[in-house]
N, C-alpha and C positions, 0 to 999 in steps of 0.2 A: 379795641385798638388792633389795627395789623401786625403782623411782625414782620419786618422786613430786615432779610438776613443777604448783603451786609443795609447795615443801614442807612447811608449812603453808598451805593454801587455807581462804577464807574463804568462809562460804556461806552462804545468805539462808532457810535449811529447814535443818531437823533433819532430815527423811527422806534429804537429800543427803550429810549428815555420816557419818549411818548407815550406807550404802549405801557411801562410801568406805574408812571406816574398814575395813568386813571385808574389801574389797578389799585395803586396805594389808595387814592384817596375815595374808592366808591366799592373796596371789599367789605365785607361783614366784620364786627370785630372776632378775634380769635382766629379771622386765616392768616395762611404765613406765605408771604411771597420774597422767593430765593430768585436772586439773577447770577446770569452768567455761574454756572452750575456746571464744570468740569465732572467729566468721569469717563475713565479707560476701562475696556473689556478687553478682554481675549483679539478682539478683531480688530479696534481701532480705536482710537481718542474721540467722544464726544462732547458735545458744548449744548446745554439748552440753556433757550436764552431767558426764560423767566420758565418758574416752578410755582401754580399757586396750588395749598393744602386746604380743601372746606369741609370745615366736622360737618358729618351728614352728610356730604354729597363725593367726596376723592378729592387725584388729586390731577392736576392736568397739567401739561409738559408744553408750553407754547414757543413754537419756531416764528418771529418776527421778519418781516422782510421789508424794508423801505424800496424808496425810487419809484421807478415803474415795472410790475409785475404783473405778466399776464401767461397763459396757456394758447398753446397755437394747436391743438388738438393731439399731440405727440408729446411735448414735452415742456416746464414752465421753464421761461426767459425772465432776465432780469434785464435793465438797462444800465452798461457799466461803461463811461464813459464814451456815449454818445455810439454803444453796438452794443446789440443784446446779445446776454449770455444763458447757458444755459443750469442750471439751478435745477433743484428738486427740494423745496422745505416740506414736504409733506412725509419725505425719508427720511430728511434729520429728523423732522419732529419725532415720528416712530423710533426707530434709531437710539435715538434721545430716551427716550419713552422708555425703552424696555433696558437698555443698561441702566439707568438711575433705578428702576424698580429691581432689577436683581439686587444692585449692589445695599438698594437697603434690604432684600428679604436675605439674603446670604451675612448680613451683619449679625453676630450674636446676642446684639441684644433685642433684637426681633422675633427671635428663637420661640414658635409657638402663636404666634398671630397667624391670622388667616391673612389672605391675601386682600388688599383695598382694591377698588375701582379707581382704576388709572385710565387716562385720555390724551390722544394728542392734537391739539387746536395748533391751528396757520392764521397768525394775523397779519394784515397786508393796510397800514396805516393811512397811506397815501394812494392806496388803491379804490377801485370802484368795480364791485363785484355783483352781474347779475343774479336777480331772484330764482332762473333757473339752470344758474350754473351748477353743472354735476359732474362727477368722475368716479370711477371707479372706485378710487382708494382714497376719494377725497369729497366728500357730500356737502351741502351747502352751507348744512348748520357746523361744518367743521371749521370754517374760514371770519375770522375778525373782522369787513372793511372798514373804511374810511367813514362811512355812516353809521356804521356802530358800535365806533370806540370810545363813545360816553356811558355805552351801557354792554362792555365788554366784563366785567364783572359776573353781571346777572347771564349771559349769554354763556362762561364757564362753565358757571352752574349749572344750567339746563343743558349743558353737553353732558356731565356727570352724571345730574339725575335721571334725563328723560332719554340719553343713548348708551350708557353704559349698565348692564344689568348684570344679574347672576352676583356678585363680588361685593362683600363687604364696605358700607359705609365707616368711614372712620368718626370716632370720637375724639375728644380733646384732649384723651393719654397718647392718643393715638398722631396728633399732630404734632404734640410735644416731640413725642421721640423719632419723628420724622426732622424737625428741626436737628435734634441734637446727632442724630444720624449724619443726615445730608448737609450737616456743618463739618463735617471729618473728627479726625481724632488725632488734633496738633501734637505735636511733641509740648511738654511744658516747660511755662518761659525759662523756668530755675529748676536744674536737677542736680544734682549736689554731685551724682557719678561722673555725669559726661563735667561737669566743671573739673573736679578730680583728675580724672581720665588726661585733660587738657593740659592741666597745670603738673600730672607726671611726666608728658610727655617734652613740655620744655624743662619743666628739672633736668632730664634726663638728656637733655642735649646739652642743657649746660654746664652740667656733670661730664659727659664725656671731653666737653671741651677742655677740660682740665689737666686731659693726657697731654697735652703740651707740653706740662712740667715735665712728666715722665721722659719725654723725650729728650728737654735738656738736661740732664741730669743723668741720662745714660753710659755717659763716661765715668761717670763716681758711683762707685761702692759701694760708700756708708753716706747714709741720708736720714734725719730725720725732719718729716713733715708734721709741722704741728699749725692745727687749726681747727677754731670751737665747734660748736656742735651744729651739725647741720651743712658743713665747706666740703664733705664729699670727702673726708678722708679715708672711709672703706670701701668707697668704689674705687678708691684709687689703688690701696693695699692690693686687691683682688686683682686689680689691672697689671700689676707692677711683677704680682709672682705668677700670673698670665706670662706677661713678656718674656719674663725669665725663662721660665721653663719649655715656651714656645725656641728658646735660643739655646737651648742645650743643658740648661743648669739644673742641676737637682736643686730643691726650692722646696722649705716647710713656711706653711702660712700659718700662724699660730696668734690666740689669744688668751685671756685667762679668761673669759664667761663663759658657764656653757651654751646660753641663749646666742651668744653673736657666732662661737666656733658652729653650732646647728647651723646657724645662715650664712657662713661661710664657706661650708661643705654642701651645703645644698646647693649655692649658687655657684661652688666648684665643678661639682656634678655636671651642668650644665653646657659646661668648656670640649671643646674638643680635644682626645684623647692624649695627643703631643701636645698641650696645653693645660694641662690639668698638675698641680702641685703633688710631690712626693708625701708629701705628707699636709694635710687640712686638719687642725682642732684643736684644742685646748695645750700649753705648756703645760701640766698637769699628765694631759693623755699622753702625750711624747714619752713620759719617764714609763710610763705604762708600758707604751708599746718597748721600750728598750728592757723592760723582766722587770721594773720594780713593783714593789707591793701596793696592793689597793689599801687604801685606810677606807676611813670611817666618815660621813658628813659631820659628826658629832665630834669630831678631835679636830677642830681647827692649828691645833699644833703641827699636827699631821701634815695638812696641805700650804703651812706658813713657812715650815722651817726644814720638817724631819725628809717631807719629799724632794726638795729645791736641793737638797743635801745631796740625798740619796742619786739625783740625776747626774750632780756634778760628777760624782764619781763613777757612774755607772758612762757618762760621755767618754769617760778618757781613754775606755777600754772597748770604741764604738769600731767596728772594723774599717775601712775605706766606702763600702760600700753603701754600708747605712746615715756616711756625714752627707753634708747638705753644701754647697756650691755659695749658697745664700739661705738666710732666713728674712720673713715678711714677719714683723711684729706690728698687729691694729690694738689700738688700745691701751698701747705701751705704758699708758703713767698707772696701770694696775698691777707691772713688776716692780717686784721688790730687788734693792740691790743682789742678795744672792741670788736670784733666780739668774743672773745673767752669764753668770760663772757656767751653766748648763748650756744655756743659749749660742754662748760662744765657742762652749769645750766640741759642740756637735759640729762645727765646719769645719767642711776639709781643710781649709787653711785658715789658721785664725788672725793672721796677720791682713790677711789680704780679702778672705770671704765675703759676701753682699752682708749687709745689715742696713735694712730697709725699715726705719719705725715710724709708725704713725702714733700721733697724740694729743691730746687734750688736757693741759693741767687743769682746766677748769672743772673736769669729771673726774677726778680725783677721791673717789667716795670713801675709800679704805684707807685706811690709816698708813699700809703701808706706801710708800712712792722710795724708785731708786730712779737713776740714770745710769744707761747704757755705760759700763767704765772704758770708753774707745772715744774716740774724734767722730762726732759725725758733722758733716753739713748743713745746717739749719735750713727751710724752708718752709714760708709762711703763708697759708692761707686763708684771706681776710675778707672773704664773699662769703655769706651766708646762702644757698643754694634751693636746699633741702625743703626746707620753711616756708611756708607763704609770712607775707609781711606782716602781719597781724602777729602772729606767732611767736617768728625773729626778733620781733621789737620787746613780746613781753619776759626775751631772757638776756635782749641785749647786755645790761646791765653788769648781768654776772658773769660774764665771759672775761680769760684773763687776758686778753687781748685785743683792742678795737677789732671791734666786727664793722664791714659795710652789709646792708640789706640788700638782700635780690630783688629782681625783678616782677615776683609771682604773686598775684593778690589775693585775695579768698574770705572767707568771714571772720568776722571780727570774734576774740576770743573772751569767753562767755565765763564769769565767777557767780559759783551760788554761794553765798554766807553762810555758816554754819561753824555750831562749835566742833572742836575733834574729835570727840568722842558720837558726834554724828554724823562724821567726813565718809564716812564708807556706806553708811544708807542713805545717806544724799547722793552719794557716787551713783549706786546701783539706779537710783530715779532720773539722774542723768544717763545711763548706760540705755535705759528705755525709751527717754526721747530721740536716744541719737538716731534708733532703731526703726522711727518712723523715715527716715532717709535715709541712711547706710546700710550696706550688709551687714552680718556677725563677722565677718571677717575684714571688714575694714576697723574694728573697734577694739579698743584696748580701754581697760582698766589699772592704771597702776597707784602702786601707795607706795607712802615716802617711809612710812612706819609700820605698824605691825600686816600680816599678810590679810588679804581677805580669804575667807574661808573658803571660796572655790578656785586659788592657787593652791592652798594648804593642801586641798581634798586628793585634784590632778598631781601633784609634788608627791602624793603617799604612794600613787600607782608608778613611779620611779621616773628617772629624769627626761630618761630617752622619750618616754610616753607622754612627758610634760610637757616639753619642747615641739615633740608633733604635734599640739594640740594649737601650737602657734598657725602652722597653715592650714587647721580645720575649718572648710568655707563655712561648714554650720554653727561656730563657736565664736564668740565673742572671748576674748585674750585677758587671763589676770595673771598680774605680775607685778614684780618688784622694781624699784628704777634702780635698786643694784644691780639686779639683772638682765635690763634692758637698754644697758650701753650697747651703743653702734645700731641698733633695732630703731624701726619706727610703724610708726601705724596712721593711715589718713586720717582717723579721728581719735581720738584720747580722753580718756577720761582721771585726770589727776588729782588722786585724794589724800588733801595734805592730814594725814592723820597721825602727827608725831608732834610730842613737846615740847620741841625745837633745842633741848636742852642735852642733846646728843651733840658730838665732834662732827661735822661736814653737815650738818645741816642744810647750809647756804648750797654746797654742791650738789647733792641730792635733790633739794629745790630744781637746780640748772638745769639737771641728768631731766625729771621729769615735766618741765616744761618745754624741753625740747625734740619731744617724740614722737609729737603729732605732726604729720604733715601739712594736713588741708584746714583741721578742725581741733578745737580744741576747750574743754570744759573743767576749771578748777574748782575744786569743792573745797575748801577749809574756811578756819579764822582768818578773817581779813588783819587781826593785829597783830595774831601769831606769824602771818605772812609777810607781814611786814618788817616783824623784827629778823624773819630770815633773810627777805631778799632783800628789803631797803625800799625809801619810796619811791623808786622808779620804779621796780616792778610792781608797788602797790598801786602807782596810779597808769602804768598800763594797765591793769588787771580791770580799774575803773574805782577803785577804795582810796 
């Protein structure tokens, strides 16, 4: 059987159709004839109009010509409406000829063949060519006519075998990778980046759209903006103490996780010089940078109570120089009432100073929660942005506030069953599919319950070093969804590996179903999942 690549070809001439056709139907099985066969070199765009490949014999490059074509001793004429023109197919063919044959020997997967016997044939359909018609660059057995293009086939052939010597017949590896060669090398239909790629790119318009608020809301002081996970509320925090401080104001952007204060200072980094916040990082580091004592990871009393303390006091005694104009709080429902008493002692004015919070009661994972003790403005944000819809839907549920779903679509999000105490080696077997499509850096691992052993490992080599490993493009990302509020990653991997018989359960659930952007794979108990989130997220989940 032929191969005919494409398989039905479309053609701009009846003389080309022609001219294929008997090809198609009087080749040998195993040749392959290619039409209309684009290819650019260095010098110019070529086109040949049929390519056939015969194991055993090459391959030959045929320039077609209909109407009436003849040679007046100087140069070949066509007839193109009713005046002859002048034409050369004996140069395209050539022409033709020798760019399709670099472009496959320069291909690498060619790499090591010798060179085939290649040819270039003129066939003239509707012409009538004498027996001793000859040219220079163009001999008789080189031309197709009208008389014989029922046995244009066999005539190929005998241009291959009996005028082309010296070079290499090819074999059927050999036609093979001629096809697959001189078919190109498409982009494919589904690549999960550039889809990605796409759908960051309108997040990320839809997300700026959002500074709208910003803008009304510019006459007021104290604001808080609360909205679920994924409405763009810490692009907006970032934007907000951008503005400020682009307008004169001393401005601290502060949060309690270390993971979100690292991508808030990195993404502060980023800002232009009279743009950039007085202070970026943790409420915790603030008391730091004002002389207080470092504790212990191991004393949570230490950073719950005796530090929050120790700020308040240490603000009251802060000079003019080191208070703040405004504070940016992202993540706000993770301070505790006294932490506020610090927050507020630190501006310059405290009757009057910005206080700008973002939040999420829904992420709520620690026991403690306070509010701001001031008047702020509420503001509500009820677009899910961040999320592709598959994603958004599977944590609609538990958000404390109606959410609407964006616009953004992407795969649909994927549960493996397993008991919990196997949620974290089923995790890592999903971490390895994800890895036939995404980078290591597009992939996060997180668990809802005890840590997996390769955050434990990178945590022992200290925070700072932990936190970098976040944008290591060589590393795939384990973590905790305590410590991955405000963070996201295109794909996720979430392993529900906890007894659900802890306090915030349901939130922790929320925190880590909502961190994947584009992708997203849940490993636990289907029943243990369900008595956490309920069954709407059991039966998004598909249980």
């Amino acid at each position: 059987m032929v191969t005919c690549v494409p398989a039905a070809p479309h053609f701009t001439t009846h003389s080309e159709r022609l001219v294929w056709e008997r090809l198609r139907d009087t080749l040998p099985g195993g040749a392959l004839l290619l039409a209309n066969r684009r290819v650019t070199d260095r010098s110019k765009d070529h086109e040949a109009d049929l390519v056939v490949a015969l194991s055993g014999a090459g391959v030959a490059v045929i320039e077609v010509k209909g109407s009436t074509v003849w040679h007046n001793g100087t140069t070949w004429l066509i007839e193109r409406r009713g005046r002859p023109t002048p034409i050369d197919p004996v140069d395209q063919a050539r022409a033709a000829k020798y760019a399709l044959r670099e472009y496959v020997e320069t291909d690498p997967r060619w790499a090591g063949r010798r060179r085939l016997a290649w040819a270039h044939v003129v066939a003239l359909p509707f012409s009538a060519i004498p027996a001793d018609f000859a040219l220079p660059d163009c001999p008789r057995w080189m031309v197709i006519d009208r008389a014989q293009l029922d046995g244009a086939a066999a005539l190929v052939r005998g241009v291959l075998v009996d005028q082309v010597t010296g070079d290499r017949r090819p074999d059927t590896s050999d036609i093979a990778l001629l096809e697959e060669i001189l078919s190109g090398r498409p982009l494919p239909m589904r690549d999960l980046l550039t889809e990605a790629a796409e759908r960051e790119a309108t997040v990320d318009r839809l997300t700026q759209e959002q500074a709208v608020i910003l803008g009304a809301v510019q006459l007021l002081h104290r604001v808080e903006v609360r909205g679920g996970a994924g409405s763009g509320k810490t692009w907006l925090a970032v934007e907000q103490a951008r503005r400020l401080t682009r307008a004169g104001q001393r401005v601290a952007l502060m949060c309690y996780s270390r993971g979100l204060s690292a991508y808030l200072q990195r993404r502060c980094a980023g800002l232009r010089h009279n743009e950039r916040p007085a202070y970026v990082g943790t409420f915790h580091g603030l008391g730091v940078r004002w002389g207080a004592a470092s504790g212990s990871d191991d004393d949570p009393d230490f950073w719950e109570r005796q530090l929050p303390d120790q700020m308040a006091v240490l603000a009251g005694g802060l000079d003019p120089g080191d208070r703040f104009d405004a504070v940016v709080v992202d993540e706000a429902q993770d301070f505790a009432d006294a932490w506020w008493t610090a927050v507020l002692s630190a501006l310059r004015d405290e009757e009057t100073g910005g206080v700008y919070v973002f939040s999420d009661e829904g992420q709520q994972v620690f026991s403690r929660y306070g509010r701001a003790p001031i008047p702020l403005v509420p503001l509500v944000l009820d677009t899910n942005l961040r999320n592709t819809k598959p994603i958004a839907e599977s944590f609609k549920s538990l958000t404390p506030n109606r959410m609407r779903i964006g616009i953004v679509e992407g795969p649909p999000v994927r549960f493996v069953s397993c008991s919990t105490s196997d949620a974290l080696a089923v995790a890592d077997d999903a971490v390895e599919a994800l890895l036939e499509d995404w980078r290591p850096q597009d992939v996060a691992l997180l668990t809802t319950g005890p840590r997996h052993g390769e955050q434990t490992q990178r945590q022992s080599e200290g925070w700072q070093s932990y936190w970098q490993s976040f944008w290591d493009d060589e590393q795939v990302f384990y973590g905790h969804v305590l410590g991955f509020k405000g963070l996201e990653r295109r794909a996720v991997v979430l392993a529900v590996n906890e007894s659900g018989n802890r306090d915030r359960a349901r939130e922790r659930l929320y925190v880590g179903l909502s961190r994947a952007r584009d992708q997203l794979v849940v490993c636990g108990d289907p029943d243990l999942i369900r008595a956490i989130g309920g069954d709407q997220v059991a039966a998004q989940l598909g249980f």
